[in-house]
N, C-alpha and C positions, 0 to 999 in steps of 0.2 A: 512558190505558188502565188500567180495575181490575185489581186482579188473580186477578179470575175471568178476566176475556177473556186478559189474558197468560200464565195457564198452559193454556187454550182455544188460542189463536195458538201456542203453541210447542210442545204437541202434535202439530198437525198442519205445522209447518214442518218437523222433524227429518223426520219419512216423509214429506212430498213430499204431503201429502193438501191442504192447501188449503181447507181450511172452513174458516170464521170463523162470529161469533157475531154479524156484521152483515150485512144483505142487501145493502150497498155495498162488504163485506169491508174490504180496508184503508185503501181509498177516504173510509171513513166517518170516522173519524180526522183525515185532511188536516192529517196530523205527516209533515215531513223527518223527527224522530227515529226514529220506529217503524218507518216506509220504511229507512232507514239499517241498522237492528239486524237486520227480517226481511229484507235483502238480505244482510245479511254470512252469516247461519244458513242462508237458502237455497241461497247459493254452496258452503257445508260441506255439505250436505246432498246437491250434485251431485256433491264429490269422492269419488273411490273409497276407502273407508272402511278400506281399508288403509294406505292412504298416512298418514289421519290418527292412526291406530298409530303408524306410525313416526314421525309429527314427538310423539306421546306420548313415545315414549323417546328424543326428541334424536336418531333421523337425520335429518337434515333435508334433508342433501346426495340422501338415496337418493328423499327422499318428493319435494323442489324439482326434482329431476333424473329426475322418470317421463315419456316421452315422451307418455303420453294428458292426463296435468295440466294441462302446459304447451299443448296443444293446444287444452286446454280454457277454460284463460283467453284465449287468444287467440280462440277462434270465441266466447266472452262477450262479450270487447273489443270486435269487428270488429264483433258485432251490436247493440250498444248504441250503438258511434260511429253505423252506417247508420242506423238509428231517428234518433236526436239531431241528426242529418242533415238528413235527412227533415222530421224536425217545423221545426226550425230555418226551410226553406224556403217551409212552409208558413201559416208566421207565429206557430209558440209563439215563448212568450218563453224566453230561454235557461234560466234556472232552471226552471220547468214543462218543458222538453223534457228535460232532464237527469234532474229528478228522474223523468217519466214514464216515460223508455227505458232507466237501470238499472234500475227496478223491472218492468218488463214483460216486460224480454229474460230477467232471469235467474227470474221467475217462470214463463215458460213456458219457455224452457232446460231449469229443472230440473222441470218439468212439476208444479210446485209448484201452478199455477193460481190464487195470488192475484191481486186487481185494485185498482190504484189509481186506475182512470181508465178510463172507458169507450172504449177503443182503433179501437171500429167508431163515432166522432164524424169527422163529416166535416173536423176538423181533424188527422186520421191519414190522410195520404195512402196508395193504394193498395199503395205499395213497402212499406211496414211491413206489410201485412197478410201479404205472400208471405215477409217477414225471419221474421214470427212464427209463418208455417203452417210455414218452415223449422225453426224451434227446436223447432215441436210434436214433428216428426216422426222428429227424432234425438234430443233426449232430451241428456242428460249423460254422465256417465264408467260406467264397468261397475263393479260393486260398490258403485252405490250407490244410494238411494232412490228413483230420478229411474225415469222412462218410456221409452219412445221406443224407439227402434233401438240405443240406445247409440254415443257418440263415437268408441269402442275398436275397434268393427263399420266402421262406416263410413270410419277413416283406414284399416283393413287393406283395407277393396275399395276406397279410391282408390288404394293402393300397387298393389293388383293389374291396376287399371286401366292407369296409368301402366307396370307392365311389360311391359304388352301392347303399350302403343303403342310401348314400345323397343323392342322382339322388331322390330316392322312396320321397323323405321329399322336395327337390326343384328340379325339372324336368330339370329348364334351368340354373341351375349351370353347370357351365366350367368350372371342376377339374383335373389337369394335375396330373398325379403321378410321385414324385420326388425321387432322393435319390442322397443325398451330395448335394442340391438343383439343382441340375441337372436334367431337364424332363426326363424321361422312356418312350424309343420310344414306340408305341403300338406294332411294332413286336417286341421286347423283352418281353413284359407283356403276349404277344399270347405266347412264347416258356416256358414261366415258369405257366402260367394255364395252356400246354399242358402237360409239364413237371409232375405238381403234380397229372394231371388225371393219365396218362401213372403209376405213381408210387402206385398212389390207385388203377388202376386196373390189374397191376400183383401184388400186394400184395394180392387181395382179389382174383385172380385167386391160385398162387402160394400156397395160405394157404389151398385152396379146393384140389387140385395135391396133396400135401402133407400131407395132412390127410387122402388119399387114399393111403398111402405109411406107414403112423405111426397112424395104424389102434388102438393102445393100449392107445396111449398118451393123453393127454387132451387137451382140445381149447385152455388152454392158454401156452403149454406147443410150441403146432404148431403152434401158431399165432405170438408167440415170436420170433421163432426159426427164421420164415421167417423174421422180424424186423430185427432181429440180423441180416441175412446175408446181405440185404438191404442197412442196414447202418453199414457194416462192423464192427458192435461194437466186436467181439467176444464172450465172455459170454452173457448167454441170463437171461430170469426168467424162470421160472417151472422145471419141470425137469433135467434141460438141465442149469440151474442157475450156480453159479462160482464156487459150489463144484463138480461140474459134467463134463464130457468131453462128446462128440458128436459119442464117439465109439460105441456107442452102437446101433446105427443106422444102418438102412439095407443099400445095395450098393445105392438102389432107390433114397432114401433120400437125401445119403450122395451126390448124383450127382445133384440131385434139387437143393442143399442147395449149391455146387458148383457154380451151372448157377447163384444163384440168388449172390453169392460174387461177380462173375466178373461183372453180371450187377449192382451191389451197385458201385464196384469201377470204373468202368466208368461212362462219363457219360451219361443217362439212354437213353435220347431218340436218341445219337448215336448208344447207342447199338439195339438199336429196330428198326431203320434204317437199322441201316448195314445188321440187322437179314431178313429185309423185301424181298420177292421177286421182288417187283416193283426197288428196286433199282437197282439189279442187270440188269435188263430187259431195265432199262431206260436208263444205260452208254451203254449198244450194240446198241440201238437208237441212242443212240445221238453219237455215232462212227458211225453207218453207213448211219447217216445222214450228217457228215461229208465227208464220204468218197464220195457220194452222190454228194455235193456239188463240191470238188475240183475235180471230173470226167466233171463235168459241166462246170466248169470253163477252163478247159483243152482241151472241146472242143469247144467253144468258139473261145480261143486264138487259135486255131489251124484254126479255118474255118475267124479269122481276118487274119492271113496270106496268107492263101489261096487267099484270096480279094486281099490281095497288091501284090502277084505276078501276079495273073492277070490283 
C-alpha cells in the first residue's frame, strides 16, 4: 500500500466510514499485514473514546476495568470464534477462515464496513450471515465511532430483561440495575427501552416503504438494506452484499435509504423528536407563555408605582 491509499485507509478507519480507494476495498491488497493493522485501528475505533483517555494518562486499571469494554471484547471474541467456525466446517482452510472472520466480525461490529472477501460466496454458510446481520445491528461501544444501537444500550435492556424474569420467579426481590456498579437511574432505562422500541419500529416500518420502492428485490435483500443504513455499516448481505454497489437503486430508494443513514448516525429518538410536530408547537408555547408572563409582571410593577405615587 502507497501512501496515498494509507493516509486514504486511515482516514476513514479512525470514523468508522469505510471507503477505500479500491473497488475490492481491502480485499484488493490480499496482505495479512494490512488486515492485521486495519483490524487493530478498527477495534480502537469501536472503543468508547474515553476509555482510550485514560489508558492516555496510565489509568489503565479504570479504562481495563469498564464493564461495556470488557463486553465488548467478548461479543468480538464470541463472534469471530462462530464465523471461524462456521467456515472451518464448511471447508476454508484454517488460515483464510481466520484471517476472514477477524476481519469481517470486527469490520462490521464497528460498522467500519470494510471487505476482505466477498462474505455472500457460497463458501459463507448461512449462520455467518445472521452472526453479521447481528453485529450490523448493535454496533460497538457508546462513545465511539461505530453505528448500530450501541453495546452499552443493549447489555442495559438485557439486564432489564432478566429483572423481569426474577420479579416472575420472586415478586419481592429489590433488583437495582447497575453498570460499573453504579445504579441506572429508571429514567435512563425508560430512554433506552424507548430507544430500542423507536429502532424496531422504523425498521419494520422502513423495510415495508422500501419494499414498495424495490418491488424486484428479495426480503433479505430489503431487510438488510435497511439494517445497513441503521447502523451505518455500509455494505449490506443479499444483493446489495460487498461485491455490489447501491447504484442500482431507483431515486425512491436511494432517498429512504438516505433518511434512514442520517437517522442511524444520530441519535435516533433525537432525530424523531426533532422530526415530531409537537415539538415544534411546544417551543411557540412555551415562548408565549413566556412572553405572557413577563407582560404580567410588567403590569404589576407598573400599577405598584402607581400606589406609591399616590
Amino acid at each position: 500500500m502507497d501512501m496515498f491509499d494509507s493516509v486514504n485507509h486511515a482516514l476513514t478507519t479512525m470514523p468508522s466510514g469505510g471507503f477505500s480507494t479500491r473497488d475490492a476495498s481491502i480485499g484488493f491488497y490480499d496482505s495479512f499485514l494490512v488486515e492485521s493493522i486495519i483490524i487493530v485501528f478498527m477495534f480502537l475505533a469501536g472503543v468508547n473514546f474515553t476509555l482510550l483517555w485514560f489508558i492516555r494518562d496510565g489509568d489503565f486499571k479504570r479504562a481495563f476495568g469498564d464493564e461495556e469494554f470488557r463486553n465488548y471484547v467478548v461479543y468480538i471474541t464470541v463472534g469471530v470464534i462462530a464465523v471461524f467456525v462456521a467456515l472451518i466446517a464448511s471447508g476454508t482452510s484454517a488460515g483464510r477462515a481466520i484471517r476472514n472472520s477477524m476481519f469481517q466480525v470486527v469490520s462490521i461490529g464497528t460498522s467500519t464496513g470494510y471487505t476482505s472477501t466477498d462474505y455472500m460466496d457460497a463458501s459463507w454458510p448461512l449462520v455467518t450471515h445472521l452472526i453479521l446481520f447481528i453485529l450490523m445491528v448493535v454496533g460497538a461501544s457508546a462513545g465511539s465511532t461505530s453505528g448500530g444501537l450501541k453495546l452499552l444500550r443493549v447489555t442495559l435492556a438485557f439486564k432489564v430483561a432478566m429483572r423481569e424474569l426474577v420479579r416472575i420467579a420472586q415478586p419481592r426481590k429489590i433488583e437495582q440495575i447497575r453498570m460499573n456498579g453504579e445504579v441506572v437511574e429508571q429514567n435512563q432505562i425508560g430512554l433506552i427501552v424507548g430507544m430500542l422500541f423507536v429502532w424496531v419500529g422504523l425498521f419494520f416500518i422502513s423495510s415495508l416503504v422500501l419494499a414498495i420502492f424495490m418491488p424486484g428485490d428479495t426480503f433479505e435483500s430489503v431487510t438488510m438494506v435497511v439494517a445497513s443504513s441503521l447502523g451505518n455499516t455500509g455494505p449490506t448481505l443479499g444483493d446489495y452484499g460487498p461485491s455490489s454497489t447501491w447504484a442500482g437503486m431507483n431515486s425512491g430508494a436511494l432517498i429512504i435509504t438516505s433518511v434512514l443513514m442520517w437517522f442511524g448516525r444520530l441519535e435516533l429518538l433525537t432525530a424523531v423528536i426533532l422530526l415530531h410536530p409537537r415539538t415544534w408547537r411546544r417551543e411557540k408555547r412555551v415562548q408565549s407563555d413566556r412572553a405572557a408572563i413577563a407582560l404580567f409582571r410588567r403590569l404589576m410593577e407598573d400599577k405598584d408605582e402607581k400606589k406609591k405615587i399616590e
